[in-house]
C-alpha positions as CSV (number, residue, x, y, z in Angstrom):
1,X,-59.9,-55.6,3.1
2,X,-57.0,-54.1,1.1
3,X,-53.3,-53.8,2.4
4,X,-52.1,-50.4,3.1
5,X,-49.0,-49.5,1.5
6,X,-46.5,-48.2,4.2
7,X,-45.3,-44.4,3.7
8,X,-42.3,-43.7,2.4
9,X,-40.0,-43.4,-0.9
10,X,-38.7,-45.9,-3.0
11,X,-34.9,-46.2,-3.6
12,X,-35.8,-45.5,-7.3
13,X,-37.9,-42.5,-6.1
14,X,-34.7,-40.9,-4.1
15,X,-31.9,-41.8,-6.6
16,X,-34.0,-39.7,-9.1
17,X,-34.8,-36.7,-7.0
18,X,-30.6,-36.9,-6.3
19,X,-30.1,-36.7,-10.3
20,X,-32.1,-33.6,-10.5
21,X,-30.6,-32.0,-7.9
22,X,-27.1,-33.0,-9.0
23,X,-27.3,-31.7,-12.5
24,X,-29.2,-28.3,-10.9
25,X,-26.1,-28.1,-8.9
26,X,-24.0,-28.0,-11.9
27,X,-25.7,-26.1,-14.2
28,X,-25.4,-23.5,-11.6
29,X,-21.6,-24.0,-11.0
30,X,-21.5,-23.7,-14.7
31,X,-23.4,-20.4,-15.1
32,X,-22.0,-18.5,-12.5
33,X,-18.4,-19.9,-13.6
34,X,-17.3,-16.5,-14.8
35,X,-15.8,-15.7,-11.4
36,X,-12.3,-17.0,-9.9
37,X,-12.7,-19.5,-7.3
38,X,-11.1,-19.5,-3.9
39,X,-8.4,-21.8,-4.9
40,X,-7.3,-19.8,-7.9
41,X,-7.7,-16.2,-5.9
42,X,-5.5,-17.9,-3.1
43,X,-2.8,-19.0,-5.7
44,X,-3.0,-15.7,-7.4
45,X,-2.4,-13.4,-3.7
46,X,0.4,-16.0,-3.2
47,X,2.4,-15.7,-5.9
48,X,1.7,-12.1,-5.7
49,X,3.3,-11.9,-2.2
50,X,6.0,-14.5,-3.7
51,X,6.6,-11.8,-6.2
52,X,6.6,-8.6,-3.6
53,X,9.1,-10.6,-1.6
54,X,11.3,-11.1,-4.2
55,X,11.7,-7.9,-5.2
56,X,12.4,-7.5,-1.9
57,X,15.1,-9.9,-1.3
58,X,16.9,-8.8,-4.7
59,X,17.1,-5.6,-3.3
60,X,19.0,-6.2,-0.3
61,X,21.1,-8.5,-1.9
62,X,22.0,-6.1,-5.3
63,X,21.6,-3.2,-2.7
64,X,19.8,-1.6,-5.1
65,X,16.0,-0.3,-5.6
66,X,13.8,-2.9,-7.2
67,X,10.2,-3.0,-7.9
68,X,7.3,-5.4,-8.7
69,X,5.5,-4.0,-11.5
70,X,1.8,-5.2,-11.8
71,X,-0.4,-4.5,-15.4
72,X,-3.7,-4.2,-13.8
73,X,-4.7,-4.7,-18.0
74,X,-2.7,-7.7,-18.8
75,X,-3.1,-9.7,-15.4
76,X,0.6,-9.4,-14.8
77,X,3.2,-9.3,-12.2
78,X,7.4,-8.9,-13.2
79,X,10.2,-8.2,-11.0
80,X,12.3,-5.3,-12.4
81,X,15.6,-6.5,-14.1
82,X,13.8,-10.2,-14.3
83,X,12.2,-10.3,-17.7
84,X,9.7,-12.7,-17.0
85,X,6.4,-11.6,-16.6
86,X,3.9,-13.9,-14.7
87,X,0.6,-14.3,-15.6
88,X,-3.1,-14.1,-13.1
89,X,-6.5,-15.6,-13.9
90,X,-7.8,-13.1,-16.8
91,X,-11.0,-13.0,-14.4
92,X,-9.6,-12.2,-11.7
93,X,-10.7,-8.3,-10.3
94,X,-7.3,-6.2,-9.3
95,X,-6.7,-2.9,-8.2
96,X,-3.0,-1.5,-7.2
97,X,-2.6,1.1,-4.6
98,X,1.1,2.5,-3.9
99,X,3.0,5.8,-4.0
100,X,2.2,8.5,-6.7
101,X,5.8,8.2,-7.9
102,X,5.3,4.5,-8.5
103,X,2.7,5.1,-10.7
104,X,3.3,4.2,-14.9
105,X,-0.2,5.2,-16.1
106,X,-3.9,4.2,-15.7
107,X,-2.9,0.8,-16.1
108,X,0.4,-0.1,-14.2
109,X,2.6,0.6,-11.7
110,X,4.7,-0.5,-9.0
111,X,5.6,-0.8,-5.4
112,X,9.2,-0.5,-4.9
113,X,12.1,-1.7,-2.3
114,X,15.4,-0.6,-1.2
115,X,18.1,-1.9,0.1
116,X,17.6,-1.3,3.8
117,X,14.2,-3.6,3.0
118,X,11.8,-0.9,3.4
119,X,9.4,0.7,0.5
120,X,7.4,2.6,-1.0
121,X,4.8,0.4,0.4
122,X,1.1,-0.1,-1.4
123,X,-1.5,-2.9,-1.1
124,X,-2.6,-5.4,-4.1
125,X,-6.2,-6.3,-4.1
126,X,-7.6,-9.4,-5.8
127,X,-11.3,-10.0,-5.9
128,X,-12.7,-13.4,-6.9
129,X,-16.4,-14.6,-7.4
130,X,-18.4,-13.0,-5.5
131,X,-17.6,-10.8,-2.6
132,X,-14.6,-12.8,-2.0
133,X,-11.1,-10.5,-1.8
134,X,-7.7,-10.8,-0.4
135,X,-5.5,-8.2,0.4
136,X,-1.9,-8.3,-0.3
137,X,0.1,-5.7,1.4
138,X,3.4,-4.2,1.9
139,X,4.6,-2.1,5.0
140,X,6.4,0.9,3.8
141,X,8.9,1.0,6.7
142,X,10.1,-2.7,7.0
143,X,9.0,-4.1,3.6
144,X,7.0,-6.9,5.2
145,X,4.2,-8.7,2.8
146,X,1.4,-10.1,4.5
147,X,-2.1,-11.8,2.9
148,X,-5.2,-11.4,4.2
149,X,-8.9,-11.7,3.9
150,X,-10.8,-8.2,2.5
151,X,-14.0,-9.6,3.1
């Protein structure tokens, strides 16, 4: 009489079905990397808001209008009268809506404060991989900047 075998997998049998899967797992990841992930698009709508409050701030204290300029081309963010321009993920989707008036061309524009910390006010979108988008906006009459999800 032969023994039966009992069901089952081997260790060996597992560990290699675990491989497969692994490196199917990052071959994916790796092919569908042309997005932003959540990390990066939560960095980006924060130092976006950073940015918007900023402007804000210097224009109460300089009691003086001053703007956040964002280059929907270049990826970039710059406080007026700062001179340093800050960079966003090149992949990253963004779309600027704020007054007319604030409006450079196709490509830029602004949203700009006053003194009394209200604004023009506007919304900065950023889209990630995905359908994943946060919102970034800016009350017009009390200049407050909040983040939140678009999805």
């Amino acid at each position: 009489m032969a023994t039966r075998r009992p069901r089952g997998f081997t260790l060996l049998e597992v560990l290699l079905v675990l491989i497969i899967a692994a490196g199917a797992y990052a071959l994916v990841l790796r092919l569908s990397g042309g997005g932003v992930s959540g990390v990066q698009l939560k960095s980006a709508a924060r130092a976006v808001a950073a940015g918007l409050r900023d402007a804000r701030g210097t224009a109460i204290a300089r009691q003086e209008p001053t703007a956040l300029f964002v280059d929907l081309d270049k990826r970039q963010i710059e406080v007026e009268g700062r001179g340093r321009p800050r960079s966003l993920p090149g992949n990253l989707s963004l779309k600027l809506y704020t007054a007319q008036s604030e409006i450079v061309d196709e490509q830029r524009g602004a949203i700009r404060f006053y003194p009394d910390g209200s604004s023009t006010g506007g919304r900065v979108t950023l889209g990630g991989a995905g359908e994943s988008r946060l919102l970034v906006d800016v009350d017009w009459l009390t200049g407050r900047v909040t983040i939140r999800d678009g999805a």
